[in-house]
Backbone as JSON Lines, residues from 0, in Angstrom:
{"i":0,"aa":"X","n":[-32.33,-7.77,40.1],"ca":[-31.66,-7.75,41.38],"c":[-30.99,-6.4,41.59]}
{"i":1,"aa":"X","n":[-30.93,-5.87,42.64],"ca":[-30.46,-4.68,43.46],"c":[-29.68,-5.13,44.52]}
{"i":2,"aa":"X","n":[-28.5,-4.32,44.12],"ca":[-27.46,-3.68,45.57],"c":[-27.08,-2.54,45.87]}
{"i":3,"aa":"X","n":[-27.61,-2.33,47.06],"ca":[-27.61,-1.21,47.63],"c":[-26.51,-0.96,48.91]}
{"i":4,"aa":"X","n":[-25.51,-0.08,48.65],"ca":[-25.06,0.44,50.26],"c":[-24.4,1.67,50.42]}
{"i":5,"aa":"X","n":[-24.58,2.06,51.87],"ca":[-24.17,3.47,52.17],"c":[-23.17,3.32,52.86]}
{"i":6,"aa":"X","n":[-22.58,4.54,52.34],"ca":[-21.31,4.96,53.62],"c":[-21.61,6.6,53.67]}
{"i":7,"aa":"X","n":[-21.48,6.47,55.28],"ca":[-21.04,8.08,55.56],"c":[-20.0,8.31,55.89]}
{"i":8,"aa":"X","n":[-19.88,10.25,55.02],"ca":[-18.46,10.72,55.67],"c":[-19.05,11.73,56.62]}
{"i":9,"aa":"X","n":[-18.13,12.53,56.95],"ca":[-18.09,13.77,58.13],"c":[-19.33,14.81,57.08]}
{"i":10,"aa":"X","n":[-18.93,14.84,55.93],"ca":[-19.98,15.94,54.91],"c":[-21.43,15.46,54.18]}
{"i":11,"aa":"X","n":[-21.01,14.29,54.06],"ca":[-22.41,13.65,52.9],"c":[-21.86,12.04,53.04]}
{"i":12,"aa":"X","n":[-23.45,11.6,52.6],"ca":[-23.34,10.2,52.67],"c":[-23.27,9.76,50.89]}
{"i":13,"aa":"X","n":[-22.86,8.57,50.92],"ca":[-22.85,8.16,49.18],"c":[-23.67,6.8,49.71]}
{"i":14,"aa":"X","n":[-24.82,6.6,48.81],"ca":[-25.5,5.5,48.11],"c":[-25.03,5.11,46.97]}
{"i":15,"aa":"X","n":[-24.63,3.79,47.17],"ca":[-23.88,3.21,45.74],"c":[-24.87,2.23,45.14]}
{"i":16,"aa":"X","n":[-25.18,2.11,44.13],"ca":[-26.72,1.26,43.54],"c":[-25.74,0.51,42.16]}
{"i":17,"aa":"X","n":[-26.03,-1.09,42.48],"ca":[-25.83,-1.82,41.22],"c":[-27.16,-2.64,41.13]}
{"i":18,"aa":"X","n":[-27.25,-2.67,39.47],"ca":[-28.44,-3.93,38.67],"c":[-29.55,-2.81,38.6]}
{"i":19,"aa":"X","n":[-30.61,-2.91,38.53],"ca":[-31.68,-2.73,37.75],"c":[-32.79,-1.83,39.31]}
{"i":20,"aa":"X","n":[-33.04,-0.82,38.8],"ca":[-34.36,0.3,39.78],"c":[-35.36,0.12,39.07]}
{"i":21,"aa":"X","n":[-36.0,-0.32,39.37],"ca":[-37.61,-0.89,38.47],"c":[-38.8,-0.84,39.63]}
{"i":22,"aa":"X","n":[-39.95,-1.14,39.22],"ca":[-41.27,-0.97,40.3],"c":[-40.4,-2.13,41.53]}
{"i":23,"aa":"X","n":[-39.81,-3.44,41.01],"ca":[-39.8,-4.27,42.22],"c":[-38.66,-4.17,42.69]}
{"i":24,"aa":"X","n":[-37.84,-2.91,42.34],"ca":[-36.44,-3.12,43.53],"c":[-36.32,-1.72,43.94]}
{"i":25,"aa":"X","n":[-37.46,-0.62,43.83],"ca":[-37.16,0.86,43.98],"c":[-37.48,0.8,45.38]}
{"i":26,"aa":"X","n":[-38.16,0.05,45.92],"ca":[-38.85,0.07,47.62],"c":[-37.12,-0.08,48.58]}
{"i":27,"aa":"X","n":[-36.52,-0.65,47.75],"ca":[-34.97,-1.17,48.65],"c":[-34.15,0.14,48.52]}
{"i":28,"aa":"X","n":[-34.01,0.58,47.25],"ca":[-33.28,2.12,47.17],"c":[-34.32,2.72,47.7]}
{"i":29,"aa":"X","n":[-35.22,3.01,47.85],"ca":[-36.23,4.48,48.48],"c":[-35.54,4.11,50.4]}
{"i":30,"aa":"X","n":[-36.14,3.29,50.98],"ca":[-35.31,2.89,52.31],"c":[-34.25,3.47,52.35]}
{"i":31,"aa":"X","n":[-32.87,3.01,51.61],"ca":[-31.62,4.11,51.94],"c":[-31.83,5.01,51.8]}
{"i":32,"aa":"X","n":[-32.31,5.72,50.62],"ca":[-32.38,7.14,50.47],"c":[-33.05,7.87,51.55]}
{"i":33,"aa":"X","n":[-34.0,7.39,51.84],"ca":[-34.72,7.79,53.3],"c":[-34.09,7.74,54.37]}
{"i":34,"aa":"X","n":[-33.22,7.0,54.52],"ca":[-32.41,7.04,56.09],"c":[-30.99,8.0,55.68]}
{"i":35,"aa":"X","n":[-30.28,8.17,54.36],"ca":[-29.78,8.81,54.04],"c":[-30.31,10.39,54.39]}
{"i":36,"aa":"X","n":[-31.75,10.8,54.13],"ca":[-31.92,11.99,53.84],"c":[-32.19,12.67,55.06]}
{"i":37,"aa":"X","n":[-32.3,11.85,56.55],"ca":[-32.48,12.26,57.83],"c":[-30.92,13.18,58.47]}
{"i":38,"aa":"X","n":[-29.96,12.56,57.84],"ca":[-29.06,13.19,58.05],"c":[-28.92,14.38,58.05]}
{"i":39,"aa":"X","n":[-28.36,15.31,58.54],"ca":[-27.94,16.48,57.75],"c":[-26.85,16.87,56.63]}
{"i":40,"aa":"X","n":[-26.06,15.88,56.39],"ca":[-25.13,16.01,55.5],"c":[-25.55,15.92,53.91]}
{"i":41,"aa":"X","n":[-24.92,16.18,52.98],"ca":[-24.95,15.96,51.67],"c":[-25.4,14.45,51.16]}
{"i":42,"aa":"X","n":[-26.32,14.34,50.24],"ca":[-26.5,13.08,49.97],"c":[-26.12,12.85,48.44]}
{"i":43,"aa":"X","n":[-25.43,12.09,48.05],"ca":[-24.79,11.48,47.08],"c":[-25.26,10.07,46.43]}
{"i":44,"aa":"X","n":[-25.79,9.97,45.01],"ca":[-26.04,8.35,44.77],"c":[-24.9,7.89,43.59]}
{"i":45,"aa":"X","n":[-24.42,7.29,43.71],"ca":[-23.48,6.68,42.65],"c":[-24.2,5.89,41.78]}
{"i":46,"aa":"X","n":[-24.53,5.75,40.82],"ca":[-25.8,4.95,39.6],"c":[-24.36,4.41,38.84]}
{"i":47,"aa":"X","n":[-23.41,4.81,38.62],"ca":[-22.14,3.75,37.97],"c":[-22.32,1.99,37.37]}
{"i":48,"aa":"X","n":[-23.06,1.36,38.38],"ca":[-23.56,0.16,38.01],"c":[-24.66,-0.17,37.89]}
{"i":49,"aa":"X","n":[-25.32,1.31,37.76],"ca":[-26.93,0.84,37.55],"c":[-27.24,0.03,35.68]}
{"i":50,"aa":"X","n":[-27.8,-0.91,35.89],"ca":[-27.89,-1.3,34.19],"c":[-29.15,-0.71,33.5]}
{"i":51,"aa":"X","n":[-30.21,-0.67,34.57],"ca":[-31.66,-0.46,33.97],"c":[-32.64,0.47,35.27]}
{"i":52,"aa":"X","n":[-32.92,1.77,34.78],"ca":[-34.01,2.36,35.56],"c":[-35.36,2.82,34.82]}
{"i":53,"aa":"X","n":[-36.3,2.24,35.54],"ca":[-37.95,2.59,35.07],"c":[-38.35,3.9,35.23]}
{"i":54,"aa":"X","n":[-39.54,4.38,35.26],"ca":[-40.2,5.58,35.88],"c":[-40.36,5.46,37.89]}
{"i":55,"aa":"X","n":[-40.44,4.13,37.96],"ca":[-40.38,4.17,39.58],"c":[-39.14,4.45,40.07]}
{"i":56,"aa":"X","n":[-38.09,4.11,39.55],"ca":[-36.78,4.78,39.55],"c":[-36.53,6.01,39.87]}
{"i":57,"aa":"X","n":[-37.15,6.71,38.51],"ca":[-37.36,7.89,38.62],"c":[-37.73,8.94,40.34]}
{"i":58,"aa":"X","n":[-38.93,8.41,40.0],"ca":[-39.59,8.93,41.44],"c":[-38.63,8.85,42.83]}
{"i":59,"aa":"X","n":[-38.25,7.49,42.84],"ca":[-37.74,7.55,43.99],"c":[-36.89,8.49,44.33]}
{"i":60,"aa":"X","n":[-35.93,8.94,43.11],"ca":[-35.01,10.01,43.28],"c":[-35.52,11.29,43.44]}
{"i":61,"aa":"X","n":[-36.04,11.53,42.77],"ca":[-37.34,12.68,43.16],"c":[-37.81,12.87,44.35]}
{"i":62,"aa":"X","n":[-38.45,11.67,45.04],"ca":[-39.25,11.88,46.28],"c":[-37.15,11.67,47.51]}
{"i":63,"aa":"X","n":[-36.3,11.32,46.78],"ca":[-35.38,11.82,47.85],"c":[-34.95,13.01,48.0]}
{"i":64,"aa":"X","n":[-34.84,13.67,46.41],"ca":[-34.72,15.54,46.67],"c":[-35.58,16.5,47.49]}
{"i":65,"aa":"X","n":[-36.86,15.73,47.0],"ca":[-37.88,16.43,47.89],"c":[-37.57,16.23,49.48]}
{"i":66,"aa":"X","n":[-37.29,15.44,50.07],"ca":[-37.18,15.04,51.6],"c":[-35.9,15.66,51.72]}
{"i":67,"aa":"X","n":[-34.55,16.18,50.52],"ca":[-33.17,17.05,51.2],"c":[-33.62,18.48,50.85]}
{"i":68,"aa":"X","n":[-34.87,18.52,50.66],"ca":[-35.52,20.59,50.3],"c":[-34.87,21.07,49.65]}
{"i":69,"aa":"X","n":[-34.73,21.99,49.72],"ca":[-34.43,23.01,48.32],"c":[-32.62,23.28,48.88]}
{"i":70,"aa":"X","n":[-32.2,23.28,50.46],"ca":[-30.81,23.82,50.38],"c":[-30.14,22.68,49.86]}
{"i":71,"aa":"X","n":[-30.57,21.92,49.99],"ca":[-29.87,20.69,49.47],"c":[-29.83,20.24,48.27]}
{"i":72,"aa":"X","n":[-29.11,19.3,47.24],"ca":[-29.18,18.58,45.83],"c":[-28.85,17.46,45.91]}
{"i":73,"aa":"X","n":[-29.69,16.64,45.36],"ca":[-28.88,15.09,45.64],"c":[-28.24,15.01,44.35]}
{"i":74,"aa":"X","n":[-26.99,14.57,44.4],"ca":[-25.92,14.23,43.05],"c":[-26.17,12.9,42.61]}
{"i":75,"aa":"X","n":[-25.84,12.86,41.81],"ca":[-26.38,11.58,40.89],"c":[-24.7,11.61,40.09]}
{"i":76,"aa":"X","n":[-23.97,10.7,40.19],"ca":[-22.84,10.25,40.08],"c":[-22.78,9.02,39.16]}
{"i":77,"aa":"X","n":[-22.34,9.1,37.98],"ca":[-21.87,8.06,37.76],"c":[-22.57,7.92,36.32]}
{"i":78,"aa":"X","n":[-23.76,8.45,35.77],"ca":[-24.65,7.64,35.18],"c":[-24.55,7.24,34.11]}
{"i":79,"aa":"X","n":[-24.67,6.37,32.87],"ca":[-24.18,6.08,31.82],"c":[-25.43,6.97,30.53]}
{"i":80,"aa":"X","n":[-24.66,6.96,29.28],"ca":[-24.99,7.88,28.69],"c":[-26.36,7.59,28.45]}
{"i":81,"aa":"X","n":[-27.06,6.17,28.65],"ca":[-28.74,6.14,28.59],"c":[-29.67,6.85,30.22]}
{"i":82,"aa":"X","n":[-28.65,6.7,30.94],"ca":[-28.91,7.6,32.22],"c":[-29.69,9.17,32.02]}
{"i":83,"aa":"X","n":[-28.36,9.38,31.4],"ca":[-28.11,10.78,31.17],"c":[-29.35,11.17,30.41]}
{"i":84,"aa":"X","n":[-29.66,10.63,29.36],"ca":[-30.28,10.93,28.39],"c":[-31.74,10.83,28.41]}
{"i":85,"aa":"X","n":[-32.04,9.98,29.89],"ca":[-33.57,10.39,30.48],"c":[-33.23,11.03,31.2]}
{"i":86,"aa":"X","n":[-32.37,11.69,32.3],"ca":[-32.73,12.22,32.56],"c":[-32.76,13.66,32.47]}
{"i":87,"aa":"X","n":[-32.04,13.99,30.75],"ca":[-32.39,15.0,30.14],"c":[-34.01,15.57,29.57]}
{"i":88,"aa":"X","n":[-34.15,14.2,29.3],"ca":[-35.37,13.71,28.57],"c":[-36.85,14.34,29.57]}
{"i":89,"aa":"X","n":[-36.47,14.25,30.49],"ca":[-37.51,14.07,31.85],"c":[-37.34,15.78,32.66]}
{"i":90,"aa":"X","n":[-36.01,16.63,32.49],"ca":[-36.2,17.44,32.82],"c":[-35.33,17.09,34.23]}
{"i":91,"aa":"X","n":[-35.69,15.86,34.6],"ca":[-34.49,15.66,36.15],"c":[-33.33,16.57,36.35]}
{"i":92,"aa":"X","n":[-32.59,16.78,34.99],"ca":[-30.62,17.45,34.69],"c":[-30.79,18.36,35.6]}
{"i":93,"aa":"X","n":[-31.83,19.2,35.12],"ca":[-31.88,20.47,36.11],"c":[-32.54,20.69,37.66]}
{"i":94,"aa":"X","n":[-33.09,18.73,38.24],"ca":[-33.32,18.81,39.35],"c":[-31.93,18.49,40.28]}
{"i":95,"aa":"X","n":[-31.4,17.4,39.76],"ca":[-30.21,16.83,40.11],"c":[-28.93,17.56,39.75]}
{"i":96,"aa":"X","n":[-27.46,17.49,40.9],"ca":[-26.67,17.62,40.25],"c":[-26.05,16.63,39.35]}
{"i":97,"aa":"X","n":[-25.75,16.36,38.59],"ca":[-25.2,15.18,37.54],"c":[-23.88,15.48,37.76]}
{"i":98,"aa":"X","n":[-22.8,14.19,38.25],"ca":[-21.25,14.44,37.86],"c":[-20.97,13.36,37.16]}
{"i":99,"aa":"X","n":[-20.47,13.65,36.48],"ca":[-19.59,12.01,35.47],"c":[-18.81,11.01,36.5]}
């Protein structure tokens, strides 16, 4: 199970994601991230309550950097130290900004 929701501010929007990004709940986060990334503001995901992400996971975050181009970074907030550690693993660290 996945919960997903956004808030915008005046600068960037935050996507907050709890439970599990896997092949059958990445289609629900890719949607926000997509209406997130039309914006022009900063896009932000909070992963704080994420418990479990796959390789479709992966992607999705990926295919949201790609849609904020290069002036942009999507932050990845929150992630716990098995987070972290793919996405050291994967090379992501240096696509994403990572904040604790």
């Amino acid at each position: 199970m996945l919960d997903v929701t956004s808030n915008r501010t005046d600068d960037h929007t935050v996507v907050s994601v709890r439970g599990e990004i896997d092949a059958a709940t990445c289609d629900e986060l890719a949607s926000a991230l997509t209406a997130a990334t039309r914006s022009e503001t900063g896009l932000e995901i909070d992963v704080s309550g994420v418990t479990f992400i796959d390789s479709s996971g992966l992607r999705t975050l990926v295919l949201a950097q790609q849609h904020l181009g290069d002036a942009r970074k999507l932050v990845v907030r929150g992630p716990d130290a098995t987070f972290k550690r793919l996405l050291g693993i994967t090379g992501l660290d240096e696509v994403f900004l990572i904040v604790d």
